[in-house]
Structures are given as structure tokens and as C-alpha cells.
N, C-alpha and C positions, 0 to 999 in steps of 0.2 A: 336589350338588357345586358347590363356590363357586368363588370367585377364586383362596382362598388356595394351596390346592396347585396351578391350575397357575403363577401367580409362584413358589413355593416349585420347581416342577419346573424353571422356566428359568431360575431362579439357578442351582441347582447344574449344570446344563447351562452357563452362563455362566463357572463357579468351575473347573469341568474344563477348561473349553477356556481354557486361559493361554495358549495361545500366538495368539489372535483377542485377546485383553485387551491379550497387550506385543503386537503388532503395532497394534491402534489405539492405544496410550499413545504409540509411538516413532512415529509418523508427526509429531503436532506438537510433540513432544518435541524433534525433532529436526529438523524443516523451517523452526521459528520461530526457535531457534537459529543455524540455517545462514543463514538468510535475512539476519538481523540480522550475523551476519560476513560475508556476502557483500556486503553493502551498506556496509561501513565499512571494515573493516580492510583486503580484499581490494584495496579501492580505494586506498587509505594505499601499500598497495604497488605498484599499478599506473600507475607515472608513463611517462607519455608521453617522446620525441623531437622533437625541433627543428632540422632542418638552418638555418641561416641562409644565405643566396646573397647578397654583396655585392657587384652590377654597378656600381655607382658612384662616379667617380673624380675628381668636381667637390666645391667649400668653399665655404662662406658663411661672414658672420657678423653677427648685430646686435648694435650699439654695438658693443663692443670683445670680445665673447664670439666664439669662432670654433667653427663649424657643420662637423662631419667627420662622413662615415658612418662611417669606422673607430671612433670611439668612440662611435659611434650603436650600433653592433653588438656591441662590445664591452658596453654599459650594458644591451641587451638581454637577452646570453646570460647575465650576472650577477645580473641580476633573473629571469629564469627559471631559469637552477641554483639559484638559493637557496628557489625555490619547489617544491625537486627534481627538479624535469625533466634531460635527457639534451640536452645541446646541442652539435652539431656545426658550425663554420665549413668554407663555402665547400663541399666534399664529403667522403661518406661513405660506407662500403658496409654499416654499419649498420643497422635497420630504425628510420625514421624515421615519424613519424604526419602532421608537416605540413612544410613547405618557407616559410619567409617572406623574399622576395625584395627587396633596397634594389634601384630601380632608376636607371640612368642619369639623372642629372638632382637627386636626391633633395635631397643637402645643398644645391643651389643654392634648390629652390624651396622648401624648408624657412623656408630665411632670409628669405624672398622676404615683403614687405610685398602682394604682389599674387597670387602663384600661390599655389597649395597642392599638398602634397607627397603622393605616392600608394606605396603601398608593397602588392607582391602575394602572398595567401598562398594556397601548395594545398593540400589535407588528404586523409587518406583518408576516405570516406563510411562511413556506419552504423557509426562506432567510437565506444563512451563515453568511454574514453580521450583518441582526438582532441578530444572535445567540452570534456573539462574542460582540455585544453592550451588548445584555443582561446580562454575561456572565461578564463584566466589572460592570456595573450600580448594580448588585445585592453584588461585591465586595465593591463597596461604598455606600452602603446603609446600608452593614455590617457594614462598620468602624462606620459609621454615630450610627450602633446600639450599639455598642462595647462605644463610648463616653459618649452616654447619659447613659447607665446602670452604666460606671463608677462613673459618676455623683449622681447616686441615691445611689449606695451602700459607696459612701464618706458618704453623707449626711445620711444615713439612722444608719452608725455606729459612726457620730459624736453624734445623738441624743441619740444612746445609752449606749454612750461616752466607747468604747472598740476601740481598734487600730487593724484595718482591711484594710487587703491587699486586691484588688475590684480585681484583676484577677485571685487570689486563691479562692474568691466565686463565678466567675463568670467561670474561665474555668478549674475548680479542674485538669483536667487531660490533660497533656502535651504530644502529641505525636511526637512522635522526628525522623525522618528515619535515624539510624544512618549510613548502608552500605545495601549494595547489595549481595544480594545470587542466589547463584544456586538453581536448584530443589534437589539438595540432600543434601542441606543447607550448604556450601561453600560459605565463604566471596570472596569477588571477588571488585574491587575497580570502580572508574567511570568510565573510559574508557572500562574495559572489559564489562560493563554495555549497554554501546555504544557499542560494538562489537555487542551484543546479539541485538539490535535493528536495526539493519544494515542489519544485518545477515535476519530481517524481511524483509528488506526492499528489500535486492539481491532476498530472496525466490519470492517473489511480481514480479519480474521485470523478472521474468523468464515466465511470460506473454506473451514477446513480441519475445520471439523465435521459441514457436513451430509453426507459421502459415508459416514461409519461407520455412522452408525445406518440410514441406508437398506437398506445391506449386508446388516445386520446384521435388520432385522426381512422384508426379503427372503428370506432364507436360515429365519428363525423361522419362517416360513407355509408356505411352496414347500418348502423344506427339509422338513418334517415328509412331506411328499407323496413327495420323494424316500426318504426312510427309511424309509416305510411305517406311521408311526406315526400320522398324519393323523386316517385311519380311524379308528382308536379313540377318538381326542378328540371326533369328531364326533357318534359314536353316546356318548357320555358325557352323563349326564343334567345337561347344564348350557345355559344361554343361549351360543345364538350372540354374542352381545352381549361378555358374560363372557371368551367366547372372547378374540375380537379385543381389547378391553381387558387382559387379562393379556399379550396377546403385546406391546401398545405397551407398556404398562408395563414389561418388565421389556427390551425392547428401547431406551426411553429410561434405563435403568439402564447401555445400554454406552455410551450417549451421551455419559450424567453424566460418566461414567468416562473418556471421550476428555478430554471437557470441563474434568475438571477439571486432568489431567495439561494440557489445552491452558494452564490460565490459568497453569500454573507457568514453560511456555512463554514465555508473553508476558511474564511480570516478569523473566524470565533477555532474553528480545529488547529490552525497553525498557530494560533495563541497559547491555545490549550499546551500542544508540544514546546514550544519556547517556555512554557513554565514549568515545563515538564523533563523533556527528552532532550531536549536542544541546548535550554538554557541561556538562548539569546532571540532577540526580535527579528523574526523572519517572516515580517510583513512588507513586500514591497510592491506597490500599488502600481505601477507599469508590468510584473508580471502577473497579479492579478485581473488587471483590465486587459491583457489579453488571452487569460484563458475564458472572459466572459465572450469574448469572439468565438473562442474557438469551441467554447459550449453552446452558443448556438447556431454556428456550421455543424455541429457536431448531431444536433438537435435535426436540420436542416436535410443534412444528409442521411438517417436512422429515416426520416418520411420518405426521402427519394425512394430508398430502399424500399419500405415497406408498401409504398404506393403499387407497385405492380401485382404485387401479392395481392394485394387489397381487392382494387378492381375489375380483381379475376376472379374474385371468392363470392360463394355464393350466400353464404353466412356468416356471422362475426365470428363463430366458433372457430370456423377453419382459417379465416382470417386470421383471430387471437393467434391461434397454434401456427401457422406460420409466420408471423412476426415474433413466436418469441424464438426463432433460430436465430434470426437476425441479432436479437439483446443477448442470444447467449454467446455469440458472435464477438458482438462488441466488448460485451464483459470479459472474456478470456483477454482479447489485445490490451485492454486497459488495464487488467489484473498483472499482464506479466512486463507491464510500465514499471510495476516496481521493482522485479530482476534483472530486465534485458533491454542492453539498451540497444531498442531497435536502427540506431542508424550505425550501429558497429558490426551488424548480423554481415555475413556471408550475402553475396548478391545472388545468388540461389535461391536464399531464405526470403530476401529483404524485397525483392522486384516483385515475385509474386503477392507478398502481403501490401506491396502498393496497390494493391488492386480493390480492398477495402477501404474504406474512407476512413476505416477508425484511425489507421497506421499513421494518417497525414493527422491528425486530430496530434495523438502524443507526440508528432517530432515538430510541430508546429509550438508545441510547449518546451517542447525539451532544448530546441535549435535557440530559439529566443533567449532560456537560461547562459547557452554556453556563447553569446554574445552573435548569431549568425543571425541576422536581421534579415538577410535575404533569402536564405532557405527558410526560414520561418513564414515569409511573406509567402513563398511559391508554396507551401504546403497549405497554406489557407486559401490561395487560390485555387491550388488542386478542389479542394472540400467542396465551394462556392461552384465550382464550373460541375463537377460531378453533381451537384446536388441538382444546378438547372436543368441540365442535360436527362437525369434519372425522370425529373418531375414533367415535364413536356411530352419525352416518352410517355409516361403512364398516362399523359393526357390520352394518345390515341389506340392504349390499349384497355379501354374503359368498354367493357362490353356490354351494352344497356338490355339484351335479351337474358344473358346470366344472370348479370345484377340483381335483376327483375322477378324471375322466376323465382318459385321455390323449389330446390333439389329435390329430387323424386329419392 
């Protein structure tokens, strides 16, 4: 008795159970969708409040220009309604995110060749909302700062009558971003720019595949122990070997399957952002067809892993709970795809995280963005050779009196 029937046997086991198939389809079908509107449009609608408080009841003015908070506050609340914010003078019984106070004194040391003018804002803490009001309101407060300084430095070189450009004393040094490079300083244009940022973003979204197949070839091994069918497979005249290989096998076949519904995912999520955040098409189908590889190396190796655990355990419970170290495992390295870029780390840091498969999973993404074709190829070889390697092992650490038994 070979391979072929029992793959043959956990497909059609696999084909039956449609409702394990749409429940891993719809998980990133619809988590990278939502993700992608949660992060753009939800925000589009979510504009902040701005009470304004004007305690200041004094005027300036340089040269012949006259310095009023009234129209200080007036030019605030105008440039923040048009950025669609909610802005209320003076009080409110609305819900508000921040309070920006002119205080006593304000227009005098505005004008002021000597003082400088302080203006106090509250906020509410840990709001994203607050964050991007503020985040606006400090950009116009800039301009607001950028006018009046032009104003002083007119004035200040008409008196001492020389002809003076006010943004060569004010912002001597122009920094300009003129392109985009690689780490090995390679001009590279916008779009590949956005590849390289995508490429973050695939790394990230390889999040939501290792937990199906663990589940899933969990439930294949212990499962069979629960239905009683175990038994029969074992006394079956075939390699243990054979065993545990047909079951990764056809358990990385629900993976593909998550996998592949994921990449449809990700090109409906990277649309969502191009219509959103990006504002340009950052669809390109040679990097998408290779993160579909490296979602299921990625898949491949999360079983290798989890195989040893597997058929050591004498229950799905304990199984379950230690494969899910492994996905919290994975999840961190993919999570922090979107800060760090792992092949810049310290080789302290970076040699030992070679040691996980996930590591080669994101630089196999990220190497391919920044045009390295052949580190990207050896990190997917890494994946594929550790995954055989893992799965072979666990072939002869399959312990059929454990297995077997029920834990006392």
C-alpha cells in the first residue's frame, strides 16, 4: 500500500468537508478586505473636533500689517474646516478631540521682534483620530508661523534698507527627495518604490496562513485517533514514513487552498490602498505570483514544524496548544515585516532568526522587491529544503504506542 490512496483518501475527506474549505477561504477573503477599508476609507470618515478657546484680548502689528487673535482664529478654524474637521469657537457641548487655547498676551508677542508667542493645546490620549487632528492643526500653525516670520524679516530688512529674500533667512537649507534607492544605492523610480512597499505589505499578510494548515493537519493525525480510524491505518501494510507524508501532503493542499483564496485577498487589499493611501496602481503580478510560492513554502513549513509536536501528542488538545506557539511564532516575525527590515538587522540579531522558516518567508518577499533574484531564490530554497527535512524527521518520530493510548 503506497501514498497514492491514502492522498486519494484525504482529498475526498477534504471535498466533503466544504464547509472547513469556505471557512478557511473566508477567513482572508475577508479579514484583508476589511483590513484594507478599515485603514482608509473608515478613516476618510472619521474626522476629528476642535474646540478653539480665545482668551486674548490685546493687537499687534509689523509695519503696517495689524496682528488680531480674532482673525488668528478665525484663519485657523478655516483652514481646519476645509481639511473637514468639526470646529467649534469659544464653547461647546459637542464631543470634541482637542481644545487649542490663544492665550492672554498672544497677538502682542506675536508681533513682538523679542518675545515669542505660545499657544496651549489639550487632546484626548490614545485616540487615532486625535492624532491625525493634531497632526493637521500643528501643519497650520506652521504656515501661520512661516507668514508672520515672513513678515518680520520684510520689515526688519526694509529698516535696514538691504534687499532680503525672507525664505533664504528663514529656511537656508532646501531639502529636496530627488529618487529612490536601493540598499546598495541604486536609483530605482516610483513605482518600484511601491513595489518595495507592497512587498511589506504581502510579508505582513502572511499572517493569516499559518493557523489553517496547523488546524487542519492537527485535526488529520489526532482526529483520525478520535474517529477511530487511526488503528486501521497503522496496522495497514505501509511505511510509517508514507503515513505522515500523505497526511502533510494533502494537509498542505488546504493550505494552497487558503493560500490561494489569500492572494485574491491581497490584490482586492492593495486596490483598496491604491484608492486610498497610495493613490496609484500597485498591482504587479510577478510580485504577487511569487508571494503565492512563498505562501505555500510558508504553509509547508508551519506542518514541518508542527508535525513533531503533533506526533508526540497524545491528544488534539495538547496538540492544538502547542501549535499554537508556533502561529504565535510566526505572527510576531510577520507582524514586525512591517517595521524591520529584517536583512538590515545586526548579524547577532539576524543569523539566529535564520533559524525559523518564517524569516526566509519575508526576505524571500522583500529581496525579490529590491530586484535581488538570487537571494530571493536561496531563501525559498532554504523554506523547501527545511520543510523536507522537518517532515521525514517527524516521519520516524511518530510514536504509535502514544499515539494510541489514552493519557492516563
Amino acid at each position: 500500500m503506497g501514498m497514492r490512496p491514502l492522498i486519494w483518501k484525504e482529498f475526498l475527506e477534504l471535498v466533503r468537508d466544504y464547509r472547513t474549505l469556505a471557512a478557511l477561504g473566508a477567513l482572508p477573503l475577508i479579514m484583508l478586505p476589511l483590513l484594507g477599508f478599515m485603514s482608509t476609507y473608515l478613516q476618510s470618515l472619521e474626522q476629528g473636533a476642535l474646540l478653539i478657546v480665545n482668551r486674548d484680548s490685546s493687537t499687534g502689528s509689523i509695519g503696517n500689517i495689524t496682528i488680531a487673535s480674532s482673525d488668528i482664529s478665525e484663519y485657523i478654524s478655516r483652514s481646519m474646516a476645509s481639511k473637514g474637521y468639526s470646529v467649534y469657537m469659544g464653547e461647546t457641548s459637542s464631543p470634541i478631540d482637542a481644545v487649542l487655547i490663544i492665550p492672554q498676551g498672544f497677538s502682542k508677542n506675536l508681533s513682538s521682534l523679542v518675545d515669542r508667542a505660545y499657544v496651549e493645546i489639550q487632546r484626548i490620549p490614545g485616540s487615532p483620530r486625535a492624532d491625525r487632528l493634531l497632526s493637521d492643526l500643528y501643519s497650520v500653525l506652521q504656515d501661520l508661523s512661516t507668514y508672520v516670520s515672513n513678515l518680520k524679516i520684510v520689515l526688519l530688512a526694509s529698516r535696514a534698507e538691504i534687499n532680503a529674500n525672507p525664505e533664504s533667512i528663514r529656511d537656508p537649507v532646501v531639502v529636496l527627495l530627488t529618487t529612490y534607492i536601493t540598499p546598495t544605492g541604486e536609483e530605482i523610480g516610483y513605482e518600484q518604490a511601491l513595489r518595495i512597499y507592497v512587498a511589506r505589505l504581502l510579508a505582513f499578510s502572511l499572517i493569516f496562513v499559518a493557523t489553517p494548515a496547523t488546524t487542519y493537519v492537527v485535526d488529520s493525525i489526532l482526529g483520525e485517533k478520535e474517529r477511530r480510524t487511526l488503528e486501521v491505518l497503522l496496522m495497514a501494510p505501509l511505511r510509517r514514513r508514507d503515513l505522515i507524508l500523505a497526511k502533510a501532503f494533502s494537509s498542505s493542499l488546504v493550505g494552497l487552498f487558503a493560500a490561494a483564496i489569500e492572494i485574491i485577498a491581497v490584490i482586492i487589499f492593495l486596490q483598496i490602498l491604491a484608492h486610498g493611501a497610495l493613490g496609484a496602481s500597485v498591482y504587479d503580478p510577478q510580485l504577487v505570483l511569487l508571494s503565492a510560492f512563498v505562501v505555500y513554502l510558508t504553509i509547508l513549513s508551519t506542518l514541518a514544524l508542527s508535525l513533531p509536536i503533533i506526533v508526540r501528542s497524545a491528544t488534539v488538545r495538547s496538540a492544538q496548544i502547542a501549535s499554537s506557539i508556533i502561529t504565535v511564532i510566526a505572527s510576531s516575525i510577520f507582524f514586525s515585516a512591517l517595521f524591520v527590515d529584517i536583512d538590515r538587522l545586526p548579524t547577532s540579531v539576524s543569523i539566529p532568526m535564520m533559524i525559523l522558516p518564517y524569516t526566509h518567508s519575508v526576505l524571500a518577499i522583500r529581496l525579490f522587491s529590491l530586484g535581488d533574484i538570487t537571494g530571493s531564490m536561496t531563501h525559498l530554497l532554504a523554506l523547501a529544503v527545511f520543510s523536507i527535512i522537518m517532515i521525514i524527521a517527524s516521519s520516524y518520530l511518530l510514536n504509535e504506542e502514544k499515539i494510541l493510548m489514552k493519557p492516563v
